[in-house]
C-alpha positions, 0 to 999 in steps of 0.5 A, a space after each residue: 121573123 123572130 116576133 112570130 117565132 115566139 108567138 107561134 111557140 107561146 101559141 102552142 104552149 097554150 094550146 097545150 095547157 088549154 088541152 091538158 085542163 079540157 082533159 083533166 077535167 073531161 069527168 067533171 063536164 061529164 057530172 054536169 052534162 048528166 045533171 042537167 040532162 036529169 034536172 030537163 028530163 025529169 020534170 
């Protein structure tokens, strides 16, 4: 039981590190949508 405790607790600090850098880097995804967005598009 205690076994799962600590797995669930690491599974949700995880869960919230892997969300916080999807945020932080939200802008960057954005840029590189967008340029390979005009590089499909503008030929």
């Amino acid at each position: 039981m205690e076994l799962y405790l600590i797995l669930k607790i690491i599974f949700g600090i995880g869960f919230l590190v892997a969300t916080y850098a999807v945020m932080r880097n939200l802008d960057i995804i954005k840029i590189i949508l967008i340029y390979f967005k005009d590089k499909l598009l503008g030929k």
